[in-house]
C-alpha positions as CSV (number, residue, x, y, z in Angstrom):
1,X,61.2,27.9,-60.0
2,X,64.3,26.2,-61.7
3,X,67.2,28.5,-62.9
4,X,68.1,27.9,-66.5
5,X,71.3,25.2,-65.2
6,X,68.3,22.8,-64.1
7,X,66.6,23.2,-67.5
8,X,69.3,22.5,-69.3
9,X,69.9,19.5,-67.4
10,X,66.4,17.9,-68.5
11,X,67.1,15.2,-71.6
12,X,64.9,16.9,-73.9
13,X,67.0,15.4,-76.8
14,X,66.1,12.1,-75.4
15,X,62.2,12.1,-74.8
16,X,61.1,14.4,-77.7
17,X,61.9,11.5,-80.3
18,X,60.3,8.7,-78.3
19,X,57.1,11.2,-77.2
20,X,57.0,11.9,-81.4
21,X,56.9,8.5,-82.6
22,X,54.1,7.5,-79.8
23,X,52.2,10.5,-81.2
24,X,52.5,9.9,-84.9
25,X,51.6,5.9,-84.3
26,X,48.9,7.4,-82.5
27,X,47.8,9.6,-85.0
28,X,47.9,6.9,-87.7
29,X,46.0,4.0,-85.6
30,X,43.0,6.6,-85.1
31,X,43.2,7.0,-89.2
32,X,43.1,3.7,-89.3
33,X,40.3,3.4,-87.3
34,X,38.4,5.8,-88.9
35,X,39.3,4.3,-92.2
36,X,38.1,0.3,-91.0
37,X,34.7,1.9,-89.6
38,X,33.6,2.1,-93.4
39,X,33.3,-1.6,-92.9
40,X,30.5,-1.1,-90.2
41,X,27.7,-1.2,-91.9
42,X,26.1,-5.2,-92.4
43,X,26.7,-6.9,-95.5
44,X,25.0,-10.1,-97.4
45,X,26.8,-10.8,-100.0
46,X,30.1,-11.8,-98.1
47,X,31.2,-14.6,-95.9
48,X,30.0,-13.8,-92.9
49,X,26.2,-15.5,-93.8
50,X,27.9,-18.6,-93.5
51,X,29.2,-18.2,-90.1
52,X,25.2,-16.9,-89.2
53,X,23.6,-19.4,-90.8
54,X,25.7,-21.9,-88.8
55,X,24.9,-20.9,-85.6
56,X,21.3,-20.9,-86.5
57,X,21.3,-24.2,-87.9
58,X,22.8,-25.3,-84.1
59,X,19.8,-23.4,-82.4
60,X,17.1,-24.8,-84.6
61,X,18.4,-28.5,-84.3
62,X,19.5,-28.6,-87.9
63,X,23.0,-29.6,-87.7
64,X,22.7,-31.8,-90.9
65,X,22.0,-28.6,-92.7
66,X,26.2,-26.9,-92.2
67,X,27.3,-28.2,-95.7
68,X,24.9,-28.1,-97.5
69,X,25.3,-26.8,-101.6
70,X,23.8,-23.7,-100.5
71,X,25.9,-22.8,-97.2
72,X,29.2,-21.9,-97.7
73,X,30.5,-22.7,-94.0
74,X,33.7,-24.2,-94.6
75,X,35.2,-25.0,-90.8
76,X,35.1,-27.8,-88.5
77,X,31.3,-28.3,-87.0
78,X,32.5,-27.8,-83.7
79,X,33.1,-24.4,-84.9
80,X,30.1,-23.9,-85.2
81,X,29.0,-23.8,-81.7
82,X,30.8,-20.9,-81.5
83,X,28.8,-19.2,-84.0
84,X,25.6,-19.9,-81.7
85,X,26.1,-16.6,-79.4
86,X,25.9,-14.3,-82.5
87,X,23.2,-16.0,-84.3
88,X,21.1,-15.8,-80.9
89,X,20.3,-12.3,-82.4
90,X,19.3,-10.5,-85.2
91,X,21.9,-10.6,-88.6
92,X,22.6,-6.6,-88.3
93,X,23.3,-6.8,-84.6
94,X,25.4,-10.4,-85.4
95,X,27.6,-8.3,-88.1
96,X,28.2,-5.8,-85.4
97,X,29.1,-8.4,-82.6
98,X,31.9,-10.4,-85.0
99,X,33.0,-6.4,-86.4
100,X,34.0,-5.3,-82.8
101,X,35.6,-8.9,-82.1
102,X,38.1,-8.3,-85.1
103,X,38.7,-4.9,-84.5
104,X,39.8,-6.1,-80.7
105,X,41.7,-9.0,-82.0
106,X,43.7,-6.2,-84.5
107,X,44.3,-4.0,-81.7
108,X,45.3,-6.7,-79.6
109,X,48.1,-8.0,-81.9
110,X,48.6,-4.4,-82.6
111,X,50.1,-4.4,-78.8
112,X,51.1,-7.6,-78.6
113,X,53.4,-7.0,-81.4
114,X,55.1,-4.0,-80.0
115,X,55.6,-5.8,-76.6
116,X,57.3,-8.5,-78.5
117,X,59.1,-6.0,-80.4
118,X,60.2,-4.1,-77.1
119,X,61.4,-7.0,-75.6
120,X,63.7,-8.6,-78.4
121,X,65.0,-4.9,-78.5
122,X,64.6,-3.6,-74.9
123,X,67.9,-1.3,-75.4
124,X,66.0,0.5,-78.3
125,X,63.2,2.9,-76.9
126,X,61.9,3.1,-81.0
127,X,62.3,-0.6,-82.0
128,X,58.3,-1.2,-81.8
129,X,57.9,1.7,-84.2
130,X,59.1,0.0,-87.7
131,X,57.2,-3.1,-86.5
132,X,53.8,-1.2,-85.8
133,X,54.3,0.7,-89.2
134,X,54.6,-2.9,-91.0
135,X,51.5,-4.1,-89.7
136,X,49.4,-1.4,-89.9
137,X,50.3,-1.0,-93.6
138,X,48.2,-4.8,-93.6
139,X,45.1,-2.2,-92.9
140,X,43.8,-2.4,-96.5
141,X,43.4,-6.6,-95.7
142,X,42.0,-6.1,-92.4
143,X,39.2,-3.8,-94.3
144,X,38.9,-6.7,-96.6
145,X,38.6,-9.0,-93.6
146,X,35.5,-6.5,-92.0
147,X,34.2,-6.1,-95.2
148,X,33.7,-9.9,-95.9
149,X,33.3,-10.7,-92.3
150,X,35.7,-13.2,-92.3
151,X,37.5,-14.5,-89.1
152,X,40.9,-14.0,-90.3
153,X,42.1,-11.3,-87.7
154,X,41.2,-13.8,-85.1
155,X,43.3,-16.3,-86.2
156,X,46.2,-13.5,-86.6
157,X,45.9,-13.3,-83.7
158,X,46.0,-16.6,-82.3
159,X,49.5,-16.6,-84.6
160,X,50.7,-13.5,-82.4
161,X,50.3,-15.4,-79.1
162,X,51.6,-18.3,-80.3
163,X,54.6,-16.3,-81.2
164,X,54.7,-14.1,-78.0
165,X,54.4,-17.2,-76.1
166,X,57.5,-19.3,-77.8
167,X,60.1,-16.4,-77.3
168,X,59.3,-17.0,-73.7
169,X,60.0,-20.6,-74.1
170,X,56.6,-21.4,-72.9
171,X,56.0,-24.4,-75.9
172,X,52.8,-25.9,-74.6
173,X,51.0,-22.1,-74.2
174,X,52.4,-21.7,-77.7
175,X,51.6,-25.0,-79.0
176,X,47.4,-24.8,-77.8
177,X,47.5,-21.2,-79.7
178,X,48.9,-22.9,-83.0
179,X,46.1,-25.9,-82.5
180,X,43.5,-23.4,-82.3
181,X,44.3,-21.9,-85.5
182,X,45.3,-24.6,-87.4
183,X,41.6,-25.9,-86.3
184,X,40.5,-22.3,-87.4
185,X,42.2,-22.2,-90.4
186,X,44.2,-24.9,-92.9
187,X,46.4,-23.0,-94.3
188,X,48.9,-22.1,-90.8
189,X,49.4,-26.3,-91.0
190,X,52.8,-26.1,-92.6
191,X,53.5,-23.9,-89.3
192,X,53.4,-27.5,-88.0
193,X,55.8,-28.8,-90.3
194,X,58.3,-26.0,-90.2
195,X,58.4,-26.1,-86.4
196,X,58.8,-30.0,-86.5
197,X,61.8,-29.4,-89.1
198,X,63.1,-27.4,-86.4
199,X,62.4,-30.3,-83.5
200,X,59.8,-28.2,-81.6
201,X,58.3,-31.5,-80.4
202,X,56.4,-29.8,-77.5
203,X,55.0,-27.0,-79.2
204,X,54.3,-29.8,-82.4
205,X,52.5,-32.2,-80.0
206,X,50.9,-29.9,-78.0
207,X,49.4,-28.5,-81.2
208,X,48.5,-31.9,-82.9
209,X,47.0,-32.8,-79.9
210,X,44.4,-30.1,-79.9
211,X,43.7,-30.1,-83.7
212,X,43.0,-33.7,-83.5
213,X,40.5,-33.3,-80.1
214,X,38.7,-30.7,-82.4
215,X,38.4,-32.9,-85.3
216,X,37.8,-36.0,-82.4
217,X,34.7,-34.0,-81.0
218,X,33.3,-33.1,-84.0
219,X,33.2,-36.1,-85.3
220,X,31.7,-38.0,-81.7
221,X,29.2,-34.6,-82.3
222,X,28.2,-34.9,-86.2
223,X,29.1,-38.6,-87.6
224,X,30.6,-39.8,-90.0
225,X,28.6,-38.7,-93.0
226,X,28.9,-34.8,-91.9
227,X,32.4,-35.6,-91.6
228,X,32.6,-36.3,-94.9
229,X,30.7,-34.1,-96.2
230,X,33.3,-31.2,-94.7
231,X,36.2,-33.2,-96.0
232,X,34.5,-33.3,-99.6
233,X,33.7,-29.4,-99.1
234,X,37.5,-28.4,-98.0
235,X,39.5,-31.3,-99.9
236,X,37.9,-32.5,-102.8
237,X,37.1,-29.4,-104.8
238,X,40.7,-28.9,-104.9
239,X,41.3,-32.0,-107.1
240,X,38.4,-31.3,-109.8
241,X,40.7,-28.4,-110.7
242,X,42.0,-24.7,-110.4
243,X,40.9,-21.5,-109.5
244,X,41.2,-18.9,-111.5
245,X,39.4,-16.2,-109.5
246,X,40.5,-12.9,-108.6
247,X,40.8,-13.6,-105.0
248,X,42.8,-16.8,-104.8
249,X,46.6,-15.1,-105.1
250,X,48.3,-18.8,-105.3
251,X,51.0,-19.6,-107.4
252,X,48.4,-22.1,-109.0
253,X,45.8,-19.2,-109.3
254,X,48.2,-16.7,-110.5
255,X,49.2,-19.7,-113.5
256,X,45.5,-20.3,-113.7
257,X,44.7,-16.7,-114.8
258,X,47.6,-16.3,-117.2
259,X,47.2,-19.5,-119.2
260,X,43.3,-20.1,-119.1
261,X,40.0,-18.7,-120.1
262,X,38.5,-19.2,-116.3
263,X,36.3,-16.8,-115.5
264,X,38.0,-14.1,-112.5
265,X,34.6,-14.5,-110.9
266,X,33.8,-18.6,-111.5
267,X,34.5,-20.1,-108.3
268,X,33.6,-23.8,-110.0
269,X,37.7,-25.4,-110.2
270,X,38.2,-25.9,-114.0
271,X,40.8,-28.1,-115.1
272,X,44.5,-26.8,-115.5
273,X,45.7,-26.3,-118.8
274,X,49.1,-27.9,-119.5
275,X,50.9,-24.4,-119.5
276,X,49.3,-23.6,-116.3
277,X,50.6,-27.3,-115.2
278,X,54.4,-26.9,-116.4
279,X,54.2,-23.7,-114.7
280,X,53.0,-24.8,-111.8
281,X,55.5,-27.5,-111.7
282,X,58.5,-25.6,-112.1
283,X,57.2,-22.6,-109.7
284,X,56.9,-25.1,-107.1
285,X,60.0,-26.7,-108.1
286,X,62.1,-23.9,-107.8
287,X,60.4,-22.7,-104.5
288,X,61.3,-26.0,-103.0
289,X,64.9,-25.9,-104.5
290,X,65.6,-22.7,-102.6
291,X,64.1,-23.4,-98.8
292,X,66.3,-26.9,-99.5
293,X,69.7,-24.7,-100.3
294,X,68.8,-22.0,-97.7
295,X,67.7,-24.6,-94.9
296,X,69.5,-27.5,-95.5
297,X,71.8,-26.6,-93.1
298,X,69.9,-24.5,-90.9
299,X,67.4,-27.6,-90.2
300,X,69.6,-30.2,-90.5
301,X,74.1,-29.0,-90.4
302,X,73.9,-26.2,-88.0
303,X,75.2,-26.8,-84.4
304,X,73.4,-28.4,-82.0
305,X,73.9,-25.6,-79.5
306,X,71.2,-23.4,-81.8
307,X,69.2,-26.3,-82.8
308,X,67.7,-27.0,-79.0
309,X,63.8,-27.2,-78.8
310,X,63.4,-24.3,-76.5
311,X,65.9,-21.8,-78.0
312,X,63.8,-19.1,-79.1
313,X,66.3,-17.3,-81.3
314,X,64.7,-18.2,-84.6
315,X,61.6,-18.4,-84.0
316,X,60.4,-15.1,-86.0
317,X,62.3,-16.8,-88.9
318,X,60.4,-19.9,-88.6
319,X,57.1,-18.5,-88.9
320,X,58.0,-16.4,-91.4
321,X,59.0,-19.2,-93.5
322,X,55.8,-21.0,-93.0
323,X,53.9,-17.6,-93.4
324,X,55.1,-17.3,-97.2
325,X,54.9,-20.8,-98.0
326,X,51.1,-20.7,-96.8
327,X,50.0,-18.2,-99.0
328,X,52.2,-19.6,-102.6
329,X,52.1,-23.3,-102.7
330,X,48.9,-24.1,-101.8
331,X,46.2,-24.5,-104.4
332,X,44.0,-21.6,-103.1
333,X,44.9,-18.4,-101.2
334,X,42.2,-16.4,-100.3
335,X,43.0,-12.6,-100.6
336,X,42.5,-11.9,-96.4
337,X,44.9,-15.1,-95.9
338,X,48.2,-12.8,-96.8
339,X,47.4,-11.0,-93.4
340,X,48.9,-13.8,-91.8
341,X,52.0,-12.2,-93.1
342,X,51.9,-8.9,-90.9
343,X,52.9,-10.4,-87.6
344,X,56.2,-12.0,-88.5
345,X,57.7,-9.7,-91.6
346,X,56.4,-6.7,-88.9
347,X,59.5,-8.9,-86.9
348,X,61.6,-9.5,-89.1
349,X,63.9,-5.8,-88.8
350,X,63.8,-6.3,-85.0
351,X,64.8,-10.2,-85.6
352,X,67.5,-9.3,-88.7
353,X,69.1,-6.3,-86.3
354,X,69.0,-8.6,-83.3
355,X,71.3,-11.6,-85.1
356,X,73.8,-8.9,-86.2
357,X,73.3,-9.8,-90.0
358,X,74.7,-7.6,-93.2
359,X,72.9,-5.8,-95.4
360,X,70.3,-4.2,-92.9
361,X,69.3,-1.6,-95.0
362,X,68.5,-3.5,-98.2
363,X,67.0,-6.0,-96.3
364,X,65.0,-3.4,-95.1
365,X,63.9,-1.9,-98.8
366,X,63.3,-5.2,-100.0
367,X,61.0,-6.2,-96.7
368,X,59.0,-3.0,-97.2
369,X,58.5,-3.2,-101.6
370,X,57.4,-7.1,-100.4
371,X,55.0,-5.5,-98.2
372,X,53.6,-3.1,-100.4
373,X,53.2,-5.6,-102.8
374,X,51.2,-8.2,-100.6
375,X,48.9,-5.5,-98.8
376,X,48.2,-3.7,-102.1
377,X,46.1,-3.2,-104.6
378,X,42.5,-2.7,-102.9
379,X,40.5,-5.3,-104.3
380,X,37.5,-4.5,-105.8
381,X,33.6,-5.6,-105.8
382,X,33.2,-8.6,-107.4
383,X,31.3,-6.6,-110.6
384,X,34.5,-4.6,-110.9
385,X,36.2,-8.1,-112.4
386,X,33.0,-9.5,-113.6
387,X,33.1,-6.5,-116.2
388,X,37.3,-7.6,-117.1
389,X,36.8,-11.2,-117.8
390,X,39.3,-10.7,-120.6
391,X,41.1,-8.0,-119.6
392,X,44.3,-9.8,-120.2
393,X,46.4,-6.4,-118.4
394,X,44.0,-7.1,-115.3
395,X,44.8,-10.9,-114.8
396,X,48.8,-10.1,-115.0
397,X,48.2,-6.9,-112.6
398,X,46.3,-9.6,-109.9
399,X,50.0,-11.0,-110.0
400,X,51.4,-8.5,-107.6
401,X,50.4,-9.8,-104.8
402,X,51.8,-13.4,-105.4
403,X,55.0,-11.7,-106.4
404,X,55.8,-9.8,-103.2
405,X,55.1,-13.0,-101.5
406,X,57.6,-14.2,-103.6
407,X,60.1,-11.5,-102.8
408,X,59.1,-12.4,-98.8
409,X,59.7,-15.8,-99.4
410,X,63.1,-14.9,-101.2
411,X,64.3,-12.2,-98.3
412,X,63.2,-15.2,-95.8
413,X,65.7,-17.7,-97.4
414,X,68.2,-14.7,-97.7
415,X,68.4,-14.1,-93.9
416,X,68.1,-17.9,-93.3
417,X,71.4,-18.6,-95.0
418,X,73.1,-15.3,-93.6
419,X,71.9,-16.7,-89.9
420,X,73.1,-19.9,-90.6
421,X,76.4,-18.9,-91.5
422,X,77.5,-16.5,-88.7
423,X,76.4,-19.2,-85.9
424,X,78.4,-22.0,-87.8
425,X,81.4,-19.9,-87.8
426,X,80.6,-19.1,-84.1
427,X,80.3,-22.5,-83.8
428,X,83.8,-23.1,-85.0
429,X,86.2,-19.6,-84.5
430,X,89.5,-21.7,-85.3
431,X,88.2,-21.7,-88.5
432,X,89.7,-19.0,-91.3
433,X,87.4,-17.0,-93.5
C-alpha cells in the first residue's frame, strides 16, 4: 500500500485536466451522434435520388439517361460508377449505405483533425480540444448533409487528408487527395489557384493531373454529346442568371434576395437586376481588393526562405483562404458547401498560436462569432420558405451566413498580413521598427 508521500507524488494536477477534456469531447461527440441519427430514416425529396438513379442508369445500360431534365445528377459520369455498388440494392437500404459512409468520413476527419492538431502543437496536451470544439460546432451542416444525402462530408474529408498530408511535405499524396475532390466537387478549384499562387507546383500538378484523367475517362467512356450535356448542366445555367433561393449563401444569392422578387424556392436562374449587379460588382471588388493588400506580399514580396514549395508552415492559411473564397464569389453556394470551412478555421488557433502572432484572443472571438455565423441558423424544409416568399425580414436574416464567411474571409486576410510581417522582419533583423 503507498504511504501518503507516494500519493502526493502522483501529478494529479497534470492528468485530471487532459482526462476532463477527453471526457467532455466524448460526451459531446456521443450528443452529436445521437443528434445526426435523426437523419437515418430514407428521404425522396433530397439529393440523394440523383446519386441512385445514377447508379441504376449504369446497371440497366442507360448511360445516356445521367442528365437528363428530370435527373438532377450533377458530377462527372465517371462518378457515377461509383454510385453502382449502392444502387445494386434497394433505395432504403442505398440511403443507409451512403448515411454510414458520411458518418465514417465525419468521424474520420473528426481524428484526423486532432492528430494534425496534436502534432503542430505536440507541447500542448489540450491543443486538439479548441480544434475538435470548432468542427463539431459544423454538426448542424453535417445534419443538413445526412438529411439531403449529399456527398459533401466525403469531400471534407478528402480536404483533411489533403491537408494532413502537405504538413508532412508529402505534395503528390496531397496533390491526388485535392484532384479527387476537385473531380468531386467544383467549388475546392480555387484551392488550385491559391496553392499555385503559393508555387506548390507538385501538389498543383499532381492535382491537375488527376482531375483532367477523370474528365479524360469520362469523356473516352460517354462522348462527346454527354460531355456536353454535363458542361451545359454545371456551366451554362449559371449564365441565364442568379439564384435567389434560400440555399445558395453566395454573395450573388445573398444580392439576388435583397434586390429581386425571385422566388426563395425557384431554382430556375432569373436575370440580375442592376442593383443586384452594382452590388455584386463592388462586393466582389472589394473582396479582391483586400486578398491583393493582404497577399501581395505574402504571394509575391516575402522572402524566399518561406516561399519554398515544400515549407508547410502556411499551409492551414492557404486553405483557409481558398475555403472562404469558395463559398462568397462564386455564383452558387449550396448551404452543405460552408462545411468545407470546419477543417481549416478548426486550425486556424493551433496555426495563429503556432506563428507567435498578436491579438490571440480577439482572433479567437472573432474566429468563433464567424463560426457561429456560417454553421447557424438550421435551415428549414423547403415549405417553411415557400410560405415567406415575401418575407422581406427572412431574405435579410438568410444573410448571416454569407456574413460570417465574410468575417472568416476578413480574420484570414488579418492573420495573412500579421504572418507576413513578422517573417519579413525575421527576414531582415538590422532593420528598426
Amino acid at each position: 500500500m503507498r504511504n501518503n508521500s507516494e500519493l502526493n507524488d502522483v501529478p494529479l494536477d497534470k492528468n485530471f485536466p487532459g482526462t476532463a477534456r477527453k471526457i467532455v469531447l466524448l460526451l459531446l461527440v456521443v450528443a452529436i451522434g445521437w443528434y445526426l441519427s435523426k437523419t437515418y430514416s430514407p428521404r425522396l425529396l433530397n439529393d440523394f435520388p440523383a446519386y441512385y438513379d445514377a447508379g441504376r442508369a449504369v446497371l440497366d445500360g442507360r448511360i445516356g439517361d445521367l442528365y437528363l431534365s428530370k435527373s438532377t445528377f450533377t458530377n462527372l459520369p465517371v462518378l457515377s460508377l461509383f454510385c453502382v455498388p449502392p444502387a445494386m440494392f434497394g433505395y432504403s437500404t442505398a440511403w443507409h449505405i451512403l448515411w454510414w459512409i458520411c458518418i465514417v468520413a465525419f468521424a474520420s476527419t473528426l481524428l484526423l483533425l486532432v492528430k494534425t492538431a496534436q502534432s503542430r502543437m505536440p507541447s500542448d496536451a489540450g491543443a486538439a480540444l479548441l480544434p475538435a470544439l470548432i468542427f463539431l460546432a459544423y454538426a448542424p451542416l453535417m445534419y443538413r448533409c445526412l438529411d439531403l444525402g449529399q456527398t459533401t462530408p466525403l469531400a471534407v474529408l478528402l480536404l483533411a487528408i489533403c491537408i494532413f498530408l502537405l504538413l508532412r511535405k508529402q505534395n503528390i499524396g496531397a496533390g491526388i487527395a485535392l484532384g479527387a475532390l476537385c473531380a468531386l466537387k467544383i467549388p475546392p478549384l480555387l484551392l488550385l489557384v491559391v496553392f499555385a499562387a503559393r508555387r506548390r507546383w507538385t501538389t498543383v500538378a499532381t492535382s491537375v493531373a488527376v482531375l483532367l484523367l477523370a474528365v479524360l475517362a469520362s469523356w473516352l467512356w460517354v462522348g462527346t454529346e454527354i460531355m456536353s450535356q454535363y458542361a451545359e448542366r454545371i456551366f451554362g445555367a449559371n449564365t441565364h442568371g442568379g439564384l435567389a433561393v434560400f440555399n445558395n449563401q453566395s454573395l450573388d444569392g445573398l444580392w439576388m434576395r435583397a434586390f429581386s422578387s425571385a422566388g426563395l424556392t425557384d431554382w430556375t436562374p432569373s436575370p440580375r437586376p442592376q442593383a443586384a449587379v452594382v452590388a455584386l460588382f463592388l462586393s466582389l471588388l472589394a473582396v479582391s481588393m483586400g486578398v491583393v493588400f493582404a497577399g501581395w506580399r505574402f504571394f509575391n514580396v516575402a522572402p524566399a526562405s518561406i516561399k519554398r514549395t515544400g515549407d508547410p508552415e502556411t499551409v492551414e492559411l492557404e486553405v483557409i483562404l481558398a475555403a472562404a473564397l469558395m463559398v462568397l464569389v462564386l455564383p452558387v453556394t449550396w448551404t452543405n458547401y460552408f462545411l468545407f470551412l470546419s477543417v481549416p478555421f478548426a486550425l486556424f488557433p493551433i496555426w495563429w498560436r503556432r506563428s507567435n502572432l498578436p491579438y490571440y484572443r480577439i482572433a479567437t472571438a472573432v474566429l468563433i462569432v464567424g463560426v457561429l455565423l456560417t454553421a447557424w441558423p438550421h435551415v428549414h424544409e423547403n415549405e417553411y420558405y415557400f410560405a415567406r416568399e415575401t418575407l422581406f425580414s427572412l431574405r435579410l436574416i438568410l444573410a448571416g451566413r454569407t456574413v460570417g464567411a465574410l468575417l472568416l474571409l476578413g480574420l484570414c486576410l488579418a492573420g495573412m498580413k500579421l504572418w507576413t510581417k513578422s517573417r519579413t522582419k525575421e527576414a531582415t533583423p538590422g532593420q528598426s521598427d
